[in-house]
N, C-alpha and C positions, 0 to 999 in steps of 0.2 A: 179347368184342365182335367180333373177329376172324371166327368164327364163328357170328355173326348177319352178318355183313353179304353182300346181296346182289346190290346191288348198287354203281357207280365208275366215276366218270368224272371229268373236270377240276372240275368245278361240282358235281355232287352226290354225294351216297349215299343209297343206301334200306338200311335195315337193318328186322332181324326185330324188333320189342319184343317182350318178355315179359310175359307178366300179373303185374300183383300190384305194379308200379313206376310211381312216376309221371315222367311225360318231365320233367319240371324239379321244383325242392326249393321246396314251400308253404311259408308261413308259420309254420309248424311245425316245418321243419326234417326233416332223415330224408334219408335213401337217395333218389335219384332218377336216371334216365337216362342224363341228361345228364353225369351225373359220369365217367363211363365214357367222355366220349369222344374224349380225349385220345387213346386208342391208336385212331383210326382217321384221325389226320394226316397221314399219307403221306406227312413231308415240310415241308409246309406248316407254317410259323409257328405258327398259333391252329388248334384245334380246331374239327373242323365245328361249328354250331349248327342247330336245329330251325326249317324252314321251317313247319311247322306243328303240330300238339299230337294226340296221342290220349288218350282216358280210362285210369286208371291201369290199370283189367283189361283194356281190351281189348289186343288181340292183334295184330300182324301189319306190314304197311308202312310204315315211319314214314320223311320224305323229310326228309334234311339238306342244307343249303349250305355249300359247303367254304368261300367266305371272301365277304367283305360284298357283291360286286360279282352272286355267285352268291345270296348270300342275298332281294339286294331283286331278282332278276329271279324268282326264286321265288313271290316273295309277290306280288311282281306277277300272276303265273301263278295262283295260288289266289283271289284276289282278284277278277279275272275271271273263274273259275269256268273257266278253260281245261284245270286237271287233271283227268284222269277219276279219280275214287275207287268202285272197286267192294269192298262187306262181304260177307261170308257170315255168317248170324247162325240160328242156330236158335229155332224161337220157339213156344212154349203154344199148341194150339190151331192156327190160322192161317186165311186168308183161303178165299172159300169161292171165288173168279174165280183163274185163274193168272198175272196178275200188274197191275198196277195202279200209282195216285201216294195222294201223301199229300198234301196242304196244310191244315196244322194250324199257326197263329202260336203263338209261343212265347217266354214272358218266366221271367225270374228267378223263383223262388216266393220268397223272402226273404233278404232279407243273411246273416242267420243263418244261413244253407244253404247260403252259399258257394256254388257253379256247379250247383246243384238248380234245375232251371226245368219248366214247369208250362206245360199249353194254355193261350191266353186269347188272343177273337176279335180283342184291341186290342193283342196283341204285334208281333214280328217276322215278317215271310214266311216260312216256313218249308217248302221244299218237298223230298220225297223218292217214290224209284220202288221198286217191288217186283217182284221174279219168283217163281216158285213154281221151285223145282230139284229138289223131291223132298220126299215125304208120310210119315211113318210111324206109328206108334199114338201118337196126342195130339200127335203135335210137328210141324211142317213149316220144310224147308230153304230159306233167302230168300238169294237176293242182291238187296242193297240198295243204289242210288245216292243220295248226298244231292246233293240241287241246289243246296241253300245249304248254311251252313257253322256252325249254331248249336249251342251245349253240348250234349251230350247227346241231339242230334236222334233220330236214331235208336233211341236208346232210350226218348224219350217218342210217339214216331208211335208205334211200334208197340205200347205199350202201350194209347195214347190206341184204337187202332181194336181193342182186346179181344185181342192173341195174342202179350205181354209176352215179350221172349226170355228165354229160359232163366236164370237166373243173375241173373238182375236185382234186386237187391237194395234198390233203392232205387225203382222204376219198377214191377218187376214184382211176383212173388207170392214170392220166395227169402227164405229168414231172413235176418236180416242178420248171424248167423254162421253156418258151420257148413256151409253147404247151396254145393251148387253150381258151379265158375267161371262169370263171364259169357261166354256163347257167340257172343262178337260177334268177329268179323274182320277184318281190314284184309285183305282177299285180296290187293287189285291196285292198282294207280296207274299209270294212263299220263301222260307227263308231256313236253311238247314242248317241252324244252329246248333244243334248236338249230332255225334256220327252213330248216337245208339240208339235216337229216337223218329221217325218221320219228320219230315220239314215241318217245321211251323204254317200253317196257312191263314191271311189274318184277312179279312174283307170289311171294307167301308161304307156306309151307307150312303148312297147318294144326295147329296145336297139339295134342299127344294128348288133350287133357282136351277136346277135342272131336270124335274120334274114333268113340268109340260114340253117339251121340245124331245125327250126318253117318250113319255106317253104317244104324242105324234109319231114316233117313229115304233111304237108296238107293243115298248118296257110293261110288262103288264103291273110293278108295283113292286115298291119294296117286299121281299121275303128272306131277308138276310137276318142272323142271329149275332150277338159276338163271340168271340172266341173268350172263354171265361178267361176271366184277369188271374 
């Protein structure tokens, strides 16, 4: 844990997640997250907790609040949409303009499916931005901003407009063994935690299992530093 985190201050952490974990334990029970994160107390009484959630594969900056007073100004902050979340997601195909929005509503597809949600014009608002960062054979590299905050956003826009990322197993065209990681990213979060200081800006290093598929599409290489703890 130690070693994912990167970033610390009095109120938060951003740490790296890994794919393949979910940030908190379903109803099922298993390995999650959040169990791990005791060792990043500093000190403090109670263990940070998750000011917000990623999917279990994706990757990248995951923001916690060190203790409740940090927690509910966070959620405050997400809630107004005042943090910036920027993905890198690799994706089948891709868009034929350089970059563009998405406003596709989106509800649950059924109980049974647990957090599986589906277009439909009488859902939720559901709004997200794209840029085009680099083209390779069949694939193209997206940073994506979500404007709202719903399951799985990102990986049903982009399926919904025909250029499903990569790995998507459930949304795209991936087996759902066997094939793939999902190629989705938490790159970045800026995140205005004090009103006397500049945003916090925190970036993630991209995972190897997305390394070649970035390179086909241009990524010349990691050159990212962390933001001192």
């Amino acid at each position: 844990m130690l070693a994912r985190l990167l970033y610390r201050d009095g109120l938060m952490l951003v740490v790296d997640k890994p794919a393949g974990l979910p940030v908190h334990r379903g109803p099922k029970g298993g390995d999650a997250f959040e169990d791990y994160f005791n060792a990043l107390r500093f000190g403090l009484p109670r263990s940070p907790a998750l000011a917000h959630r990623l999917d279990r594969e994706t990757t990248g900056c995951l923001v916690l609040g060190r203790h409740r007073k940090a927690l509910a100004l966070l959620g405050k902050l997400f809630k107004q949409g005042k943090i910036g979340k920027c993905y890198w997601a690799v994706v089948e195909g891709g868009p034929g303009a350089d970059e563009g929005r998405i406003d596709i509503p989106l509800v649950k597809r059924d109980e049974s499916r647990g957090w599986w949600m589906k277009a439909d014009s009488h859902g939720l608002a559901s709004a997200s931005t794209w840029k085009v960062m680099g083209r390779g054979p069949g694939l193209t590299w997206l940073a994506l901003v979500p404007l709202t905050g719903r399951t799985h956003q990102l990986r049903v826009h982009c399926a919904e407009m025909g250029w499903p990322i990569v790995g998507d197993n459930i949304y795209g065209t991936a087996p759902r063994t066997g094939g793939p990681s999902l190629h989705l990213h938490s790159r970045e979060v800026t995140v205005p935690i004090s009103k006397n200081k500049p945003p916090v800006k925190v970036t993630a290093p991209v995972p190897e299992t997305m390394h070649k598929k970035l390179a086909a599409c241009g990524w010349p290489g990691e050159r990212v530093s962390k933001a001192a703890p």
